[in-house]
C-alpha positions as CSV (number, residue, x, y, z in Angstrom):
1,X,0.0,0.0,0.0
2,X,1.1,3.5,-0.7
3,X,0.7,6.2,2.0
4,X,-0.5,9.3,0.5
5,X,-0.3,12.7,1.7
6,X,-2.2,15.0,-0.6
7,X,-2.0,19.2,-0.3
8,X,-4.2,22.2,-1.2
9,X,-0.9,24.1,-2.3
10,X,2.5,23.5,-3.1
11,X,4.3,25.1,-0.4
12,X,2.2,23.5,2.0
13,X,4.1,20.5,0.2
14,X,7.3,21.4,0.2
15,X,7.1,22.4,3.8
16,X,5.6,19.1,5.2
17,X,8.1,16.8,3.3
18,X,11.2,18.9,4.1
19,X,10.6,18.5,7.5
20,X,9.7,14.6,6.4
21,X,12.9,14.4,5.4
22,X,14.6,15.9,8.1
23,X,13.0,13.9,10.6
24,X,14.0,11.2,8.6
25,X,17.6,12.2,8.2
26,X,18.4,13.3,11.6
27,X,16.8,9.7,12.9
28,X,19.0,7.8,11.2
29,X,22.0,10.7,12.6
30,X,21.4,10.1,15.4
31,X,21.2,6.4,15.9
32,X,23.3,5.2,12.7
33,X,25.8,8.3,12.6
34,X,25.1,8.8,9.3
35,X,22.4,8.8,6.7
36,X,21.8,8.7,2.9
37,X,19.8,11.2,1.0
38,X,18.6,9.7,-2.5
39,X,17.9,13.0,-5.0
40,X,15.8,13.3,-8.3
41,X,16.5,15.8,-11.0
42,X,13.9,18.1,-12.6
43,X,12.0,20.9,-11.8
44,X,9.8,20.1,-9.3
45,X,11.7,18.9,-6.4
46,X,13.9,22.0,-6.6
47,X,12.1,24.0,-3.7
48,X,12.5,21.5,-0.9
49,X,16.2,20.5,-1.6
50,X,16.4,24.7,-1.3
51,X,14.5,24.3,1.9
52,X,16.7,21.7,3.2
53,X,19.7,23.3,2.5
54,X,18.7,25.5,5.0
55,X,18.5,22.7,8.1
56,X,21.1,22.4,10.5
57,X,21.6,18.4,10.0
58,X,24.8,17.3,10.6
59,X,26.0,17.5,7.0
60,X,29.4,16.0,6.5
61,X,27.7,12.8,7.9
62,X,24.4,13.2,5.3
63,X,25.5,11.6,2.1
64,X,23.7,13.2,-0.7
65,X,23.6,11.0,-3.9
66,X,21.8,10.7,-7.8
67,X,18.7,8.8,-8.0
68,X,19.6,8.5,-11.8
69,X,21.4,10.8,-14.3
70,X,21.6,12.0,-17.9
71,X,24.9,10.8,-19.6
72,X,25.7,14.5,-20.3
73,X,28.9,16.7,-18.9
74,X,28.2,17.9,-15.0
75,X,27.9,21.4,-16.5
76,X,25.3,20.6,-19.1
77,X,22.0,22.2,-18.8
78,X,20.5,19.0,-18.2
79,X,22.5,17.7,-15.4
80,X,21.1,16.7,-12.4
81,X,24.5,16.5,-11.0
82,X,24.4,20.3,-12.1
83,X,21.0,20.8,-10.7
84,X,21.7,18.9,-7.2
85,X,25.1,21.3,-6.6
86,X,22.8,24.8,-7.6
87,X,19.5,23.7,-5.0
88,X,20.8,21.3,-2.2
89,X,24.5,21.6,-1.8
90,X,24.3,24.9,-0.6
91,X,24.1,27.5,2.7
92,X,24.1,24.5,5.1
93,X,24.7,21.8,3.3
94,X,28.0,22.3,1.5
95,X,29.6,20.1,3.2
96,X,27.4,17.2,2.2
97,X,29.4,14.3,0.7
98,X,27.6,14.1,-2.5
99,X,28.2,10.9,-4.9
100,X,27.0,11.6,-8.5
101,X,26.5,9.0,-11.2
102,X,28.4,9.8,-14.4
103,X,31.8,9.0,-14.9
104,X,34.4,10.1,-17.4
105,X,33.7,6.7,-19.5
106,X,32.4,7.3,-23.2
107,X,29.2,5.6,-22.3
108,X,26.7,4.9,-19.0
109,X,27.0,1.0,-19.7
110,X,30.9,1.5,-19.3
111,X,30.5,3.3,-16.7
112,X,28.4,1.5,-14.4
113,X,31.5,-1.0,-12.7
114,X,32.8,2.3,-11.2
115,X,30.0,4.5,-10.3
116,X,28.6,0.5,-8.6
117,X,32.1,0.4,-6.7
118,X,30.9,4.1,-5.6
119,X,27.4,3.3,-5.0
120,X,28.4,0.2,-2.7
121,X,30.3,2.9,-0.4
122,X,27.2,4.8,0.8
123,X,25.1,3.7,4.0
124,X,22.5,1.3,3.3
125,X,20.0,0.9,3.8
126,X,19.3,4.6,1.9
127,X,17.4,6.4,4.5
128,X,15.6,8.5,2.3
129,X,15.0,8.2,-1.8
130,X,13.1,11.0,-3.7
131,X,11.5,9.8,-7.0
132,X,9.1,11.3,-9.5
133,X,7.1,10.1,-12.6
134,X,6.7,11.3,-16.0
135,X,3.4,11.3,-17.7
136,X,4.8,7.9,-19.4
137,X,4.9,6.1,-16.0
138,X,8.6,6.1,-15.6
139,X,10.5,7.3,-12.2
140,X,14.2,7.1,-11.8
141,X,15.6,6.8,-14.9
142,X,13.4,3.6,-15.7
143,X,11.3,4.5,-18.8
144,X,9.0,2.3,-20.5
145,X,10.3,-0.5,-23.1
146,X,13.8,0.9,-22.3
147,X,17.0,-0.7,-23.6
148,X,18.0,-2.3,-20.4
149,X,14.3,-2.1,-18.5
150,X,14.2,-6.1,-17.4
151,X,17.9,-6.4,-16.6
152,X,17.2,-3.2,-14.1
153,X,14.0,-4.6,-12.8
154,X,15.1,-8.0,-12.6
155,X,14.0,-9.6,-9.1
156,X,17.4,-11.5,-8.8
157,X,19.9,-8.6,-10.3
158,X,21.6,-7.6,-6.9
159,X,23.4,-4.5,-8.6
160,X,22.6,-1.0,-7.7
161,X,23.1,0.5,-10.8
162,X,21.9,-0.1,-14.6
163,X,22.7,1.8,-18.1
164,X,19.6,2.7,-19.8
165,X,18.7,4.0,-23.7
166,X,15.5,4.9,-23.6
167,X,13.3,5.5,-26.4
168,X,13.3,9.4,-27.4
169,X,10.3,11.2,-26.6
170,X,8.3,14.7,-25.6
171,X,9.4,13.0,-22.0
172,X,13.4,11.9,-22.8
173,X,14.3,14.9,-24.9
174,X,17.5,14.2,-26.8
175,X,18.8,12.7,-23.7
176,X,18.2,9.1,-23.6
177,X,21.8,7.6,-22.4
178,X,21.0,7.5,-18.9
179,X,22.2,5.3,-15.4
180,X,19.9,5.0,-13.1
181,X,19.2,3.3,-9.3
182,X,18.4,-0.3,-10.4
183,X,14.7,-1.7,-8.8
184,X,17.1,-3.5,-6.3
185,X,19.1,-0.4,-5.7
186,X,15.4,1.4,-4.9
187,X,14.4,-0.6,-2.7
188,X,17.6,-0.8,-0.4
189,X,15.8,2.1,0.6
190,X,14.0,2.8,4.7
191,X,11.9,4.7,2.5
192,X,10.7,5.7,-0.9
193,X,9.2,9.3,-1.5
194,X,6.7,9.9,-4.7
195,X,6.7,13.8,-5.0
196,X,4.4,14.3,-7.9
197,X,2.4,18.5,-8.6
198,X,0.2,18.6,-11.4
199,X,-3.4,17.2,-11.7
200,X,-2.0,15.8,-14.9
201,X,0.7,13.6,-13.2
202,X,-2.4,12.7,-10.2
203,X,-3.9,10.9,-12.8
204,X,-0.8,9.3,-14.5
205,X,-0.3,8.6,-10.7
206,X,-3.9,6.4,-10.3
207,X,-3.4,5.0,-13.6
208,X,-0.1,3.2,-12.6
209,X,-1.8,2.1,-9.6
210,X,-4.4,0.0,-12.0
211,X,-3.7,-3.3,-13.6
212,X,-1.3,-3.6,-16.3
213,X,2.4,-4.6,-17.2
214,X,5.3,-3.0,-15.8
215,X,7.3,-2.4,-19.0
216,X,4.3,0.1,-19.7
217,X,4.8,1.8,-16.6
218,X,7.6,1.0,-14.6
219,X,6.8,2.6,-11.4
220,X,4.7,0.2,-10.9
221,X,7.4,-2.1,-9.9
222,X,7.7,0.4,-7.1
223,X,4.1,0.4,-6.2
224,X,4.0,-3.2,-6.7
225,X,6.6,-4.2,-3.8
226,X,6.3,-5.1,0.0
227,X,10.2,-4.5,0.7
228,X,10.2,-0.7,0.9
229,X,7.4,1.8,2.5
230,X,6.1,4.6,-0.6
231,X,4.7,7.6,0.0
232,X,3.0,10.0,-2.3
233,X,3.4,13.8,-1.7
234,X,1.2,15.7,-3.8
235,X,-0.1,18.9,-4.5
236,X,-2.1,20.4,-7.8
């Protein structure tokens, strides 16, 4: 089952799941010594990585690391590594230890032994892992029909990490080389976060939680699972 927590307003959102998160975050602090933070790209988890930045967690003990990535340059426009470094890893969190996905290897699949090795370093399980959905069902980096979808939702793949070439679309762009968090990798996770705005993605969102195959909508693989608690934050 997935807990949701539904908001008249965005900022009423972004409040209640930065403090979510903090909660979360100092909890594991305190009783661990250190926790993982799991970050999304895009646009609309921007405000509350700015609004954490802004809590007083013990930082150089919070690892910060990509839920998936574009197999662009950190300083492309469409880096999340990029995106991560201009919202979160600022004011009080620069001294985050932050782990991002892409490599200096001509492509993600080549890639993926090293940023695995660095994956395998972080505390698990992940305290915290923030995902969103397209309007094609996809979250992470795990779009439908994908060049490597099975492999990375494969039940008995124990690696953290997959390469991914999606199909291009209005929801890929021109980026479709990705790496993303493997379904195993997700789910080594105390918790999985859904933050969704848009009546347009609620829908997608109900959709997903209907019957049908996976490979059409691979978050449903998420919603599908009994290993790792999901939550929904949502707001129109």
């Amino acid at each position: 089952m997935v807990k949701q927590f539904l908001f008249e307003d965005r900022d009423s959102l972004f409040n209640a799941l930065a403090l979510a998160c903090e909660r979360h975050l100092s909890k594991a602090l305190s009783t661990q010594g250190q926790a993982s933070f799991m970050v999304s790209g895009g646009d609309t988890p921007a405000p509350l990585y700015q609004a954490l930045s802004h809590s007083d967690l013990d930082w150089t003990n919070t690892h910060v690391a990509l839920v998936d990535e574009r197999w662009v340059d950190k300083d492309h426009e469409a880096s999340n590594e990029a995106l991560i470094h201009r919202c979160l890893l600022i004011n009080e969190a620069t001294q985050a230890p932050f782990t991002g996905m892409k490599t200096t290897a001509e492509t993600a699949l080549e890639g993926c032994a090293e940023s695995e090795e660095n994956y395998r370093q972080l505390p698990k399980p992940f305290t915290v892992s923030i995902l969103g959905m397209g309007n094609d069902g996809h979250t992470a980096s795990l779009f439908p029909h994908a060049q490597g979808l099975n492999e990375a939702l494969a039940e008995d793949n124990d690696q953290l990490i997959a390469a991914i070439n999606a199909h291009e679309s209005e929801v890929t762009g021109p980026n479709t080389e990705r790496m993303t968090l493997t379904l195993n990798g997700l789910l080594n996770s105390k918790r999985l976060i859904i933050l969704l705005t848009g009546e347009e993605k609620l829908a997608v969102f109900k959709q997903a939680l209907g019957d049908g195959d996976v490979e059409d909508m691979p978050i449903r693989a998420i919603l599908r699972q009994n290993k790792a608690p999901v939550e929904l934050y949502w707001a129109p």
